[in-house]
C-alpha positions in Angstrom: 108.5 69.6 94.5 110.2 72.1 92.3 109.4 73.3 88.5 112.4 70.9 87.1 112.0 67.8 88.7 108.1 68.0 89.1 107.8 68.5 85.2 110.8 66.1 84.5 108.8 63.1 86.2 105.3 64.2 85.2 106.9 64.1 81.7 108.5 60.8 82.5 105.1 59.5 83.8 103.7 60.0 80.2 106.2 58.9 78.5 105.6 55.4 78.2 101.6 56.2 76.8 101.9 59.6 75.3 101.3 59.4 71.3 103.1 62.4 70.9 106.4 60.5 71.5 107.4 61.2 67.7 107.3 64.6 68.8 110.1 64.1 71.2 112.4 62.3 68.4 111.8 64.8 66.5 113.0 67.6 69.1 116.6 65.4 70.1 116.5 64.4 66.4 117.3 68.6 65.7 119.5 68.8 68.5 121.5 65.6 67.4 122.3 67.4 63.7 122.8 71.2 65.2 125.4 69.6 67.7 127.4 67.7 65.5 127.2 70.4 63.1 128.3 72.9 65.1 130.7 70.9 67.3 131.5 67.8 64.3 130.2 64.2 64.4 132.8 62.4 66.7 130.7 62.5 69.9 134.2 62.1 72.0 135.7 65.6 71.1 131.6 66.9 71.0 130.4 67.1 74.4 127.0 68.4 73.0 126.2 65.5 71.0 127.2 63.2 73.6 124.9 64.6 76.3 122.1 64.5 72.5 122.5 60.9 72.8 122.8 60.1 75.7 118.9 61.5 75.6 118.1 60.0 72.7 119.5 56.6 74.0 117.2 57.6 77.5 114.4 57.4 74.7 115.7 54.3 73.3 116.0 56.0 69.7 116.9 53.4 67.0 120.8 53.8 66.7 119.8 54.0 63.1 118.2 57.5 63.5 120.8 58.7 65.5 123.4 58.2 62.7 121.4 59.8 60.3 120.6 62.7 62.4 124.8 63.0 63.1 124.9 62.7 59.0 122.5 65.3 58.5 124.4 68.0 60.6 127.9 67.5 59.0 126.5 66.8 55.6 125.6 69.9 53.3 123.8 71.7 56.1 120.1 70.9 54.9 117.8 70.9 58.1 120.2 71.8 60.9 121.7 74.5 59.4 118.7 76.7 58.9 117.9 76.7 62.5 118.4 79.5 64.8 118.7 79.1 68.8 116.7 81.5 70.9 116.0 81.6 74.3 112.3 83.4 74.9 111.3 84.8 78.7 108.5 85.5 80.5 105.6 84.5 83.1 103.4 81.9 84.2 100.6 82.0 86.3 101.0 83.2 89.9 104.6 84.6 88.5 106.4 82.1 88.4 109.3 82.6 86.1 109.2 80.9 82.6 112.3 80.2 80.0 111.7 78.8 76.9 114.7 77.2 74.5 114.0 77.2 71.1 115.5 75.9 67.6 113.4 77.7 64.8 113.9 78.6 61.3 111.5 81.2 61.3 111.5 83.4 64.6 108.2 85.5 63.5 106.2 82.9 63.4 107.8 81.1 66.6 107.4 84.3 69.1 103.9 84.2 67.7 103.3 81.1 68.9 105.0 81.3 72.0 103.4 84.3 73.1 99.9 83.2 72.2 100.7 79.8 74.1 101.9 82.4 77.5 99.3 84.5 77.5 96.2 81.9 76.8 97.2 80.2 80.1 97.5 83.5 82.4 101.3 84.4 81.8 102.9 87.0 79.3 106.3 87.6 77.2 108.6 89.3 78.7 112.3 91.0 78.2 115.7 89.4 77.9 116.7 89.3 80.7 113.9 89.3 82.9 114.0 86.1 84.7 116.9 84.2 83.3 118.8 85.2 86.3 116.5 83.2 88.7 118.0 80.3 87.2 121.3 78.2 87.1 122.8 76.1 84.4 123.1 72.6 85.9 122.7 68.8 85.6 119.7 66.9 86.8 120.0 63.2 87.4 116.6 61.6 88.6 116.4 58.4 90.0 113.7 56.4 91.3 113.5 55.9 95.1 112.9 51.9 95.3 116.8 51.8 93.2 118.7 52.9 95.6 118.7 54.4 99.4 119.6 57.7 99.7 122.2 57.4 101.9 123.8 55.3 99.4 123.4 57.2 96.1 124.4 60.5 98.2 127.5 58.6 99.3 127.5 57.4 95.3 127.0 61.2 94.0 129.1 63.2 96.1 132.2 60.8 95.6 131.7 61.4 92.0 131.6 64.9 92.1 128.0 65.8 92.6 126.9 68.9 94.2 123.9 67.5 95.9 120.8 64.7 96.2 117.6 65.8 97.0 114.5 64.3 97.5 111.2 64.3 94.9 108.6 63.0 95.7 109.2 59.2 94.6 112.6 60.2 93.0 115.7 61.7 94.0 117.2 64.0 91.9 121.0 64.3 91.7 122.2 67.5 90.9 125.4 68.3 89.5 127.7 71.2 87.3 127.8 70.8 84.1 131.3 70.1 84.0 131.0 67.1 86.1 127.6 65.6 84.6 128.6 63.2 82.4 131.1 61.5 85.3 128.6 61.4 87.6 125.6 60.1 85.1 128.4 57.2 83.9 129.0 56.4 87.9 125.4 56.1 88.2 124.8 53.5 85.5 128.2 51.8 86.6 126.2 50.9 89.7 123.2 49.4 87.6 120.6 52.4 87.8 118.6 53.1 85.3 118.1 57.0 85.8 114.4 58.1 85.1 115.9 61.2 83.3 118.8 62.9 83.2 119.9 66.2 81.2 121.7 69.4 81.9 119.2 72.6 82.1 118.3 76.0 83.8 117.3 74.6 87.6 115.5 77.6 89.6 117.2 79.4 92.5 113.9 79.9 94.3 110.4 78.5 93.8 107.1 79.7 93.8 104.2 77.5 95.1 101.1 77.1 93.5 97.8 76.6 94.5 95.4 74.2 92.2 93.8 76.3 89.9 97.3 78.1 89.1 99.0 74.7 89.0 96.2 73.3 86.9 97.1 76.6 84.8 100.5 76.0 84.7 100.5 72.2 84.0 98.8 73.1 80.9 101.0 75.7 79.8 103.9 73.6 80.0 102.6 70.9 78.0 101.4 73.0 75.1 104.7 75.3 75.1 106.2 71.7 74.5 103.9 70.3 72.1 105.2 73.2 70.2 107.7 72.0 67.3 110.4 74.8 68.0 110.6 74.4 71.4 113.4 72.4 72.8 113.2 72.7 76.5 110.7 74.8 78.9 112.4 75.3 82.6 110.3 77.3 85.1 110.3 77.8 88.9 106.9 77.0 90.1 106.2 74.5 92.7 102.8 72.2 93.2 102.3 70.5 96.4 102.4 66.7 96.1 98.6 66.6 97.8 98.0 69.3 95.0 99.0 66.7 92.0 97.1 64.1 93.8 93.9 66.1 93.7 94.5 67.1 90.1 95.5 63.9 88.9 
């Protein structure tokens, strides 16, 4: 199973017991005020903030905090407006190829971080440049296997203008441009899915598979780059058997 979807449902797995889940309000709660400050507060001409929540609704935010995060960005630009947007690059254990998106308003302190977090769990920093190339901007639709057949939901996808469905483990994962994404999530949930997780990101070209102590490695190096409170998003192309997680699990 590759980096994306295998994080993406490990993540989702959590998500229902982790008691860091304030953490992950807090990260769509930035996102929600930089979009609509960047982009203004009517979602329907603000494609950003639509796709912000439409994750915070996958969160089930109150709609309450989503307002007030909109209010915040177009208001006098306290919060949002001291962030900065930087994507970091580097390695993971075994090689595999690590980006890291994140919303900081201070970058010393962030690179610190991010660099401590990369090399403590065999990986490094590396240059801009260096491995964003291994990766292409699309959006990732997951869906739980007992929902749907996958005759069906390719038959679904395609029509709507996905580009493919593949098979994860227990989930498909519906893969689409960015252009398209929101059509095809809207399709989805038109048919009475309930998508497991659904964003638009950096999905890897290639994968690299990992054996157990490098996955263990790697595991943990993706949760802590996300427990980190600048970091928005972590995409990386390593691949762990599913006998692998079973073992480690």
């Amino acid at each position: 199973m590759s980096g994306h979807s295998k994080w993406s449902t490990i993540k989702h797995k959590k998500g229902a017991i982790d008691s860091k889940r304030g953490k992950i309000f807090t990260k769509i709660i930035k996102e929600i005020s930089l979009a609509a400050r960047l982009g203004g507060g009517d979602p329907e001409g603000n494609s950003r903030l639509r796709q912000a929540i439409m994750a915070a609704k996958g969160e089930n935010m109150p709609k309450d905090n989503i307002d007030r995060a909109i209010k915040k960005g177009i208001g006098s630009g306290e919060g949002a407006a001291s962030y900065e947007e930087i994507v970091y690059e580097g390695y993971g254990p075994g090689g595999v190829a690590v980006l890291v998106e994140v919303m900081t308003d201070n970058k010393n302190r962030t690179v610190a971080e991010i660099r401590h977090i990369l090399s403590k769990h065999g990986g490094n920093l590396g240059e801009n440049g260096c491995v964003a190339w291994m990766f292409d901007k699309k959006g990732s639709i997951l869906i739980d296997k007992n929902a749907i057949s996958e005759e069906d939901l390719m038959e679904l996808a395609l029509e709507a203008g996905a580009d493919d469905v593949r098979e994860e483990g227990n989930e498909f994962e519906v893969i689409t441009s960015p252009a398209v994404f929101e059509d095809v999530h809207r399709v989805i949930e038109a048919k009475g899915l309930k998508p497991l997780a659904a964003s638009i990101g950096m999905i890897p070209q290639n994968t690299i598979a990992l054996a157990e102590d490098k996955a263990s490695q790697m595991l943990k190096m993706m949760e802590k780059l996300e427990d980190n409170e600048d970091v928005q998003n972590v995409y990386a192309n390593f691949d762990i058997s599913d006998e692998i997680m079973e073992e480690m699990s």
